[in-house]
Structure formats: C-alpha cells, structure tokens
mmJSON file of the N, C-alpha and C atoms, coordinates in Angstrom:
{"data_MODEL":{"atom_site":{
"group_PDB":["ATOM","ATOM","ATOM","ATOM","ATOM","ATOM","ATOM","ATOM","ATOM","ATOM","ATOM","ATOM","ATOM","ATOM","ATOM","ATOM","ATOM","ATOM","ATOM","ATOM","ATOM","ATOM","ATOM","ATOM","ATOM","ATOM","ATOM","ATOM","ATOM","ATOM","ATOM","ATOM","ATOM","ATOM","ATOM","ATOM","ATOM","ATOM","ATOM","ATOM","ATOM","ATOM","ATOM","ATOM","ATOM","ATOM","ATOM","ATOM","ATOM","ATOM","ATOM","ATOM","ATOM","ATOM","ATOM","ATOM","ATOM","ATOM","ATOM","ATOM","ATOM","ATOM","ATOM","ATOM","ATOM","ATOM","ATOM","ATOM","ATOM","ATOM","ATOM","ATOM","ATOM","ATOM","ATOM","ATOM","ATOM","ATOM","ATOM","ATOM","ATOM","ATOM","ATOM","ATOM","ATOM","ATOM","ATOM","ATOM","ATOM","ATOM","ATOM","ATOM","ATOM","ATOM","ATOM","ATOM","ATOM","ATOM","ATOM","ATOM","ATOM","ATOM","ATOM","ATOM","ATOM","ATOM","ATOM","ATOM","ATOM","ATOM","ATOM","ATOM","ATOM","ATOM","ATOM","ATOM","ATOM","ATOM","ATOM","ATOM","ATOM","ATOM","ATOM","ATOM","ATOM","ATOM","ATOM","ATOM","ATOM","ATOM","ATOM","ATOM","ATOM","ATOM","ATOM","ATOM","ATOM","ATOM","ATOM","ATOM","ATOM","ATOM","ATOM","ATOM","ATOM","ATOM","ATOM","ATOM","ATOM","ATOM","ATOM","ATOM","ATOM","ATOM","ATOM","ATOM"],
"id":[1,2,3,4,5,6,7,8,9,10,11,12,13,14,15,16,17,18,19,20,21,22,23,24,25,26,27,28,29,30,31,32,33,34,35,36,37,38,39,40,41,42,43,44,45,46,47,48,49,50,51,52,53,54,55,56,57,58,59,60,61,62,63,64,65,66,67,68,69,70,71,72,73,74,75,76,77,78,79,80,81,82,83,84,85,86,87,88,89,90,91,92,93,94,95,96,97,98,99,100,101,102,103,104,105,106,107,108,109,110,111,112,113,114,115,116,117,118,119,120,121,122,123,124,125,126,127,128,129,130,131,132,133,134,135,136,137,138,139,140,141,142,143,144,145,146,147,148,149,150,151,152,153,154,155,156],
"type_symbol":["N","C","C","N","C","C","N","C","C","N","C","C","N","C","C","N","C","C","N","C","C","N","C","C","N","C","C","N","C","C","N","C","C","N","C","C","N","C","C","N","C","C","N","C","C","N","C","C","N","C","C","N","C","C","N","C","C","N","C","C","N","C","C","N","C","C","N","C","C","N","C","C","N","C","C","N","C","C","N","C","C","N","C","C","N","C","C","N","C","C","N","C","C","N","C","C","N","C","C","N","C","C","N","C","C","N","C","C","N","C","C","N","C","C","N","C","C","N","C","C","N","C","C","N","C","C","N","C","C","N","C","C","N","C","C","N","C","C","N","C","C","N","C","C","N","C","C","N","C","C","N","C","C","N","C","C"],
"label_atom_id":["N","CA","C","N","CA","C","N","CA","C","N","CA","C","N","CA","C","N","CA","C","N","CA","C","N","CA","C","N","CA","C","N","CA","C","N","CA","C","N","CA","C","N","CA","C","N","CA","C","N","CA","C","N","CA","C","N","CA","C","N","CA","C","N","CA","C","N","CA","C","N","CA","C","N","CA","C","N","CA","C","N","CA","C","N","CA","C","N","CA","C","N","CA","C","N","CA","C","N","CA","C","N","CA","C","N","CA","C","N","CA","C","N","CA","C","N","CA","C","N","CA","C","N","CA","C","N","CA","C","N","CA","C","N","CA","C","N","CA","C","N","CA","C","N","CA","C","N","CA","C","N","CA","C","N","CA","C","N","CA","C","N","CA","C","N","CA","C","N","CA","C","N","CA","C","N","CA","C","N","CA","C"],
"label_alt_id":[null,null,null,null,null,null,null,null,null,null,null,null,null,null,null,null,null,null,null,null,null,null,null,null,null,null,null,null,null,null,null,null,null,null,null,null,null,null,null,null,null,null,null,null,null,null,null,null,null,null,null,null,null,null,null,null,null,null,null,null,null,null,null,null,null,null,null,null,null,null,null,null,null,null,null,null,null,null,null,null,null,null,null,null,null,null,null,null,null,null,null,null,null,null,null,null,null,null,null,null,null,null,null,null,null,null,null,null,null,null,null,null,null,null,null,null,null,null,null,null,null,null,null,null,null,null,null,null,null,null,null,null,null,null,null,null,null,null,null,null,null,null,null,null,null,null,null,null,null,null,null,null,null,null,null,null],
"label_comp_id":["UNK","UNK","UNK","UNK","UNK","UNK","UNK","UNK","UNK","UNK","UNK","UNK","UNK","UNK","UNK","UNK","UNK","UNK","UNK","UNK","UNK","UNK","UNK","UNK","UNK","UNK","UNK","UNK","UNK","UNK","UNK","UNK","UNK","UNK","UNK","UNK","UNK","UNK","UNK","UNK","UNK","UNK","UNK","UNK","UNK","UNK","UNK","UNK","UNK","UNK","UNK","UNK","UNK","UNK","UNK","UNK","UNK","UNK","UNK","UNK","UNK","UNK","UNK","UNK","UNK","UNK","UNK","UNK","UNK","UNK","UNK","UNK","UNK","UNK","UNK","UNK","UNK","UNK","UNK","UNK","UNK","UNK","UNK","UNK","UNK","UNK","UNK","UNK","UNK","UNK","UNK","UNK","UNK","UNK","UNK","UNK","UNK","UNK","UNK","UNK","UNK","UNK","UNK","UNK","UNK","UNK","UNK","UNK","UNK","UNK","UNK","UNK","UNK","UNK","UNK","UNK","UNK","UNK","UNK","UNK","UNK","UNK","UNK","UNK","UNK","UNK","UNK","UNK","UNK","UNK","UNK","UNK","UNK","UNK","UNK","UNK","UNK","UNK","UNK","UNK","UNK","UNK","UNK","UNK","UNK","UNK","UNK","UNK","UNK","UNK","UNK","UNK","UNK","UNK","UNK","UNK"],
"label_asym_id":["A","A","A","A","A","A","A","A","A","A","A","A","A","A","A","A","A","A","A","A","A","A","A","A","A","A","A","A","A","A","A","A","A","A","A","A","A","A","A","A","A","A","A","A","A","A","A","A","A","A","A","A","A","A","A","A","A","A","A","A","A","A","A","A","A","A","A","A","A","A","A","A","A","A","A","A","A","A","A","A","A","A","A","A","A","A","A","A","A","A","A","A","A","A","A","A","A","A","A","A","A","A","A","A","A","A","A","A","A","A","A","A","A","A","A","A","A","A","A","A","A","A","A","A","A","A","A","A","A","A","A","A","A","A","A","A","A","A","A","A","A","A","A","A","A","A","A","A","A","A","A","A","A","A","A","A"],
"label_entity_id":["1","1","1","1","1","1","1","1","1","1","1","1","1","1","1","1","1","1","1","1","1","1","1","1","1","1","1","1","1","1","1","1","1","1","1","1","1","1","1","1","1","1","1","1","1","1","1","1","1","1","1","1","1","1","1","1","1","1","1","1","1","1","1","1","1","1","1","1","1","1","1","1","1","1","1","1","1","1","1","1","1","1","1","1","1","1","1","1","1","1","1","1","1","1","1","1","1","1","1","1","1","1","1","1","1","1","1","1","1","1","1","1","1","1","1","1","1","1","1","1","1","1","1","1","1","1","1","1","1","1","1","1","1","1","1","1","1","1","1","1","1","1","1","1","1","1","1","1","1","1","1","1","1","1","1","1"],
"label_seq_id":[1,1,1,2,2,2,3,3,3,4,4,4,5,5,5,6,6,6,7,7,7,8,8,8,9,9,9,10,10,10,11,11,11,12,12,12,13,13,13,14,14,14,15,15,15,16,16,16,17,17,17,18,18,18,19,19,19,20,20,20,21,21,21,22,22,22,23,23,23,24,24,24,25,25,25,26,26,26,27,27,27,28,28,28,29,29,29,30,30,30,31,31,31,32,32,32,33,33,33,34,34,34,35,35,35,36,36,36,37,37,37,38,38,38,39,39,39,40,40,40,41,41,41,42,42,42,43,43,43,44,44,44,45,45,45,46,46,46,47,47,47,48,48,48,49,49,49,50,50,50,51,51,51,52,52,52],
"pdbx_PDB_ins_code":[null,null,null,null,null,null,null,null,null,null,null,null,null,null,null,null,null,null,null,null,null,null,null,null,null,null,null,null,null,null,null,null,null,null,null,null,null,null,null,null,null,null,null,null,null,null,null,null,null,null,null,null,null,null,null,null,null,null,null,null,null,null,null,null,null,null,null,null,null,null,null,null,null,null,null,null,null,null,null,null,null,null,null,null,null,null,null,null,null,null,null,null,null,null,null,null,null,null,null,null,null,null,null,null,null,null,null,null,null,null,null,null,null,null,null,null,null,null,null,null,null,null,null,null,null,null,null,null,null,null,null,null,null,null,null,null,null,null,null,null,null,null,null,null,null,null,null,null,null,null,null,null,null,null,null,null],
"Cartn_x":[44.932,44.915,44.324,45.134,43.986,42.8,42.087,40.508,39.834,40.754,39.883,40.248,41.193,41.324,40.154,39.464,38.712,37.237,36.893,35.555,35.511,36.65,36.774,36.525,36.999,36.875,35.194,34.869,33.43,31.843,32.852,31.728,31.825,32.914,32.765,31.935,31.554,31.483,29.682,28.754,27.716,26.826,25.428,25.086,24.57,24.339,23.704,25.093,26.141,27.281,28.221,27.59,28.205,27.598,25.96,25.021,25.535,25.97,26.339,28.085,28.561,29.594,29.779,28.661,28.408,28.16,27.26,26.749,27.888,29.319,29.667,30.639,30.966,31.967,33.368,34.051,35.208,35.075,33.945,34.229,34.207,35.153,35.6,35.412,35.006,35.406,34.467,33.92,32.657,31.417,30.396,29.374,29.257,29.021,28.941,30.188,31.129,32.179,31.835,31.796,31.44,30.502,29.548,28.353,28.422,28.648,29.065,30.499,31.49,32.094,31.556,30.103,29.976,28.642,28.023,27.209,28.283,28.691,29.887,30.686,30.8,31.33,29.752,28.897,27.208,27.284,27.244,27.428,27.819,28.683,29.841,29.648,29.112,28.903,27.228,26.765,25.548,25.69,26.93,26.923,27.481,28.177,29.27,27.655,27.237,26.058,24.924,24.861,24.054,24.761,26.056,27.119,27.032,27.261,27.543,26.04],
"Cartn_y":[34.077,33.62,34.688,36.415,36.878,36.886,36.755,36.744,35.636,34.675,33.44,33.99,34.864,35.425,36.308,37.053,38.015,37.192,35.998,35.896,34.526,34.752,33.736,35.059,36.071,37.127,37.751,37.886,38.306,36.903,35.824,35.059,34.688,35.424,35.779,36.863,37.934,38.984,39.027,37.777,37.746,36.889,36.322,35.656,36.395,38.216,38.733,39.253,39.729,40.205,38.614,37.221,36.213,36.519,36.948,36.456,37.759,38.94,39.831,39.618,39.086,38.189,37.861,36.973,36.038,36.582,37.68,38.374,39.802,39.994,41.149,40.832,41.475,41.668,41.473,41.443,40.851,39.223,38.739,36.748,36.521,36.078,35.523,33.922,33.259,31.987,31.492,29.798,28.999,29.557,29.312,29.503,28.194,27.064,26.278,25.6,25.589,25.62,26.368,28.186,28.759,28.159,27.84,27.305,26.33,25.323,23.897,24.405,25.411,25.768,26.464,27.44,28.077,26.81,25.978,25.213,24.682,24.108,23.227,24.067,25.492,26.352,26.818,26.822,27.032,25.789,24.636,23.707,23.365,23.841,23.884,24.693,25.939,26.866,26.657,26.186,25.664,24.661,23.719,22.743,23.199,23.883,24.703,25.718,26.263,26.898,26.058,24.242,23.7,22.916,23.178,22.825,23.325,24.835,25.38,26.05],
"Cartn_z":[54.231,55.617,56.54,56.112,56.954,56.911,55.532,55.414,56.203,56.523,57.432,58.901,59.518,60.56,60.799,59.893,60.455,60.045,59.745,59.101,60.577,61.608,62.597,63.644,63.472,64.296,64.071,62.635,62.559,63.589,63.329,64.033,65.145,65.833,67.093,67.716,67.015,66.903,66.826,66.806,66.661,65.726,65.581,64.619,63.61,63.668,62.937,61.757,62.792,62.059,60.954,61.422,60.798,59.187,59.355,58.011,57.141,57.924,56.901,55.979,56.879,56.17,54.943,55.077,54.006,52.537,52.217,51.694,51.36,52.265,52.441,50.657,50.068,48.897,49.163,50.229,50.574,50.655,51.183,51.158,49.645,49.709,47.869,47.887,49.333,49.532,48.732,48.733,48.255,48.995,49.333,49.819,50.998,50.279,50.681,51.785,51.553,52.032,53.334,53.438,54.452,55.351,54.505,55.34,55.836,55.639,56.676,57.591,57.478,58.638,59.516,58.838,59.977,60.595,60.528,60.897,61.877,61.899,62.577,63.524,63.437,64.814,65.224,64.698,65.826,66.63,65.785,66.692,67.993,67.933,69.322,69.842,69.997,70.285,71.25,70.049,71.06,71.886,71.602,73.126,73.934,73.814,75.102,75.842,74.949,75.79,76.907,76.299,77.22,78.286,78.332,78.993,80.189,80.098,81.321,81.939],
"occupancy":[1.0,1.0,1.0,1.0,1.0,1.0,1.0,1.0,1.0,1.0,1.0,1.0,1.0,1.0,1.0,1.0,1.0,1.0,1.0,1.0,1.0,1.0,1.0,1.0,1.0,1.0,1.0,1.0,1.0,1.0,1.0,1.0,1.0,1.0,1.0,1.0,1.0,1.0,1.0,1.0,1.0,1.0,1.0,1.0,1.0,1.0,1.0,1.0,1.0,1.0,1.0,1.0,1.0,1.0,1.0,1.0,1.0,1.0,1.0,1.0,1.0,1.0,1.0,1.0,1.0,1.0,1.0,1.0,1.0,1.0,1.0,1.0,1.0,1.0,1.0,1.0,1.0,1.0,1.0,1.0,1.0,1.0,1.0,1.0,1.0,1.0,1.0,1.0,1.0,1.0,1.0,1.0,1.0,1.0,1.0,1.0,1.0,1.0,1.0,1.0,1.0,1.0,1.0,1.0,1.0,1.0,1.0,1.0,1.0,1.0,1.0,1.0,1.0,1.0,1.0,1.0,1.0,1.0,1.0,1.0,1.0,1.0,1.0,1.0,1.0,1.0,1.0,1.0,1.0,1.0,1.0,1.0,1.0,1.0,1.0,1.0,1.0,1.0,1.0,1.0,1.0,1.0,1.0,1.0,1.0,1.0,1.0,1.0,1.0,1.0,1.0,1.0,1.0,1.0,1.0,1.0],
"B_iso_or_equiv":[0.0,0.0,0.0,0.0,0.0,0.0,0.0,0.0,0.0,0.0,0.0,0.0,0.0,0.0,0.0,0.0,0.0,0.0,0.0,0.0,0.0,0.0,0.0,0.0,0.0,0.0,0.0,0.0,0.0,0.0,0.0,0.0,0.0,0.0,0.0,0.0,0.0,0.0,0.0,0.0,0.0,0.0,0.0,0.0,0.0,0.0,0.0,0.0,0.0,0.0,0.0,0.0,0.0,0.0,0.0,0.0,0.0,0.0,0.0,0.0,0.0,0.0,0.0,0.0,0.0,0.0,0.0,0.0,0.0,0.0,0.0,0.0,0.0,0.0,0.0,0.0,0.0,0.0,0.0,0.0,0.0,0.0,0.0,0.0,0.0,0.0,0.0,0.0,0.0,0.0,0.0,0.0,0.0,0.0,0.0,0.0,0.0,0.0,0.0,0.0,0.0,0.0,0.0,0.0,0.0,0.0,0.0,0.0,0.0,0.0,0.0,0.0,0.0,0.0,0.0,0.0,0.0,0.0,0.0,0.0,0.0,0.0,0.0,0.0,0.0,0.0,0.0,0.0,0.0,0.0,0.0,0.0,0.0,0.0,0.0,0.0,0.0,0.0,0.0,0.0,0.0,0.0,0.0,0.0,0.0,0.0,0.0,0.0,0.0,0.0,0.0,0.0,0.0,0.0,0.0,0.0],
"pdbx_formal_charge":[null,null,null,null,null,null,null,null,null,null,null,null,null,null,null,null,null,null,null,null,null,null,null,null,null,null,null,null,null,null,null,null,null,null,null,null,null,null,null,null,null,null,null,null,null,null,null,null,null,null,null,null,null,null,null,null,null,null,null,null,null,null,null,null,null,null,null,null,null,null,null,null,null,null,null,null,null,null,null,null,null,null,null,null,null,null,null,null,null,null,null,null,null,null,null,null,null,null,null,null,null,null,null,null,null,null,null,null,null,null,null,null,null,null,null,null,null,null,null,null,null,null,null,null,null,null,null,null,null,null,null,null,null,null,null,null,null,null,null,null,null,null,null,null,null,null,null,null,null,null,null,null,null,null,null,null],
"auth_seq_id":[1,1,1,2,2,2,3,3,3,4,4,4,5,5,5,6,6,6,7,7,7,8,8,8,9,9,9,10,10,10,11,11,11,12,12,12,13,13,13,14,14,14,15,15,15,16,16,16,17,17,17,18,18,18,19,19,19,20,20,20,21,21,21,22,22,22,23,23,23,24,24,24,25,25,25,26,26,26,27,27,27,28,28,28,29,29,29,30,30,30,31,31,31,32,32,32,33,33,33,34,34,34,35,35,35,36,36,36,37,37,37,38,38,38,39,39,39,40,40,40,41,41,41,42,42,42,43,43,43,44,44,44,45,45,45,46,46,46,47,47,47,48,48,48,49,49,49,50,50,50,51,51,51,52,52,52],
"auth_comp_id":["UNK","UNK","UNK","UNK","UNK","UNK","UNK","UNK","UNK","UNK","UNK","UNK","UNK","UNK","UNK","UNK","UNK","UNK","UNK","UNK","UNK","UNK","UNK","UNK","UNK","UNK","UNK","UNK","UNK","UNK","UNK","UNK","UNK","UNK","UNK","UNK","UNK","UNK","UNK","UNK","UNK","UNK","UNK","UNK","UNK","UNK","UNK","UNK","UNK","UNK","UNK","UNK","UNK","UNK","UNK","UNK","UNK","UNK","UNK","UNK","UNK","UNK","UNK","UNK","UNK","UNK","UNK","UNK","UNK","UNK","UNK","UNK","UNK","UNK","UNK","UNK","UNK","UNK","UNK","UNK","UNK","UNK","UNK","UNK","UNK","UNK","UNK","UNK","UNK","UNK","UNK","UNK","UNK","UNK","UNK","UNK","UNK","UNK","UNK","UNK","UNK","UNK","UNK","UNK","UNK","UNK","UNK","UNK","UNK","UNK","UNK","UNK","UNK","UNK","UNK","UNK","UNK","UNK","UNK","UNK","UNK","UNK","UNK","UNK","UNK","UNK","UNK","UNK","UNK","UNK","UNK","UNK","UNK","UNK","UNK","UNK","UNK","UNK","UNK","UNK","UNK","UNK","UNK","UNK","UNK","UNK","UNK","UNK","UNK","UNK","UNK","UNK","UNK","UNK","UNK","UNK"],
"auth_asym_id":["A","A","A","A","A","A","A","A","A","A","A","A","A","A","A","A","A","A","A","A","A","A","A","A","A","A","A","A","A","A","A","A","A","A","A","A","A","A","A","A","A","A","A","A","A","A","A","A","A","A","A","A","A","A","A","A","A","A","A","A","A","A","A","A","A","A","A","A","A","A","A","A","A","A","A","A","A","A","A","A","A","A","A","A","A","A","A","A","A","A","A","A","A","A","A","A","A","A","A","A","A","A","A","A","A","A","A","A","A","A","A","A","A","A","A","A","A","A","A","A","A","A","A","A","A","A","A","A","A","A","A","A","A","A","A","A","A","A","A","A","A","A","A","A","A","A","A","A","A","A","A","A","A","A","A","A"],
"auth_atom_id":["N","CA","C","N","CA","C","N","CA","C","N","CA","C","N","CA","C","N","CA","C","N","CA","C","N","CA","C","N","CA","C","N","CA","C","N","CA","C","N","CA","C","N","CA","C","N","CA","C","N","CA","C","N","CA","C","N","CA","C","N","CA","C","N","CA","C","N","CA","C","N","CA","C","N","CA","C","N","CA","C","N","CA","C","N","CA","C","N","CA","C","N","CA","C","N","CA","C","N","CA","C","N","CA","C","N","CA","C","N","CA","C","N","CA","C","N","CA","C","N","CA","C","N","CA","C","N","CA","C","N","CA","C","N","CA","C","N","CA","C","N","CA","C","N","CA","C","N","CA","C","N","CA","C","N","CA","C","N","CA","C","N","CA","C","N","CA","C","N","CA","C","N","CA","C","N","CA","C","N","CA","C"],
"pdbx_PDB_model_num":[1,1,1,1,1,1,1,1,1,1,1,1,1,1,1,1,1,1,1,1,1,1,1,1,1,1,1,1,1,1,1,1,1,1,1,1,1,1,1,1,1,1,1,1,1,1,1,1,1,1,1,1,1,1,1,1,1,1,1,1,1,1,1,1,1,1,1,1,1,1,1,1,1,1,1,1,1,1,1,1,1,1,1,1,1,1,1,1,1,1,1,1,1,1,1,1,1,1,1,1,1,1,1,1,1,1,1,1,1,1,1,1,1,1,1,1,1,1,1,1,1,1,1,1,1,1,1,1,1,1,1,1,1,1,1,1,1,1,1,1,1,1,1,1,1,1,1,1,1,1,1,1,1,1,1,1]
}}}
C-alpha cells in the first residue's frame, strides 16, 4: 500500500519523474496495469488543466 502511496506521490511530482517510475527497480507492479492508471490520472489532469 505504501508503494501505491508514493508512485501517487511520484506522479504528482511531474511527467518526467512519472516515466522514471516506471522503469525504477522498486515498481514490482504489472506494466500494463500502471499504464492505463497512469493514462487515466493524465487524463484528468489534462481536463482540469482546460478547465481552469
């Protein structure tokens, strides 16, 4: 649970610091899995940006 605390904290933290994430030796998660969560928080992220 903390590893999804800080890989929620790392993609806060930037889109360059998200891709090193991915790649870093601590994510033990799926790949794929990661990747459609993190598609799906850009998402939102980009509508909240054409929002305001």
């Amino acid at each position: 649970m903390s590893g999804q605390l800080a890989a929620q904290r790392r993609a806060t933290g930037g889109g360059r610091r998200e891709e090193e994430s991915e790649t870093s030796p601590g994510n033990q998660e799926p790949s794929d899995r990661c990747k459609g969560f993190r598609e799906r928080r850009h998402e939102r992220q980009s509508r909240q940006k054409t929002l305001s």
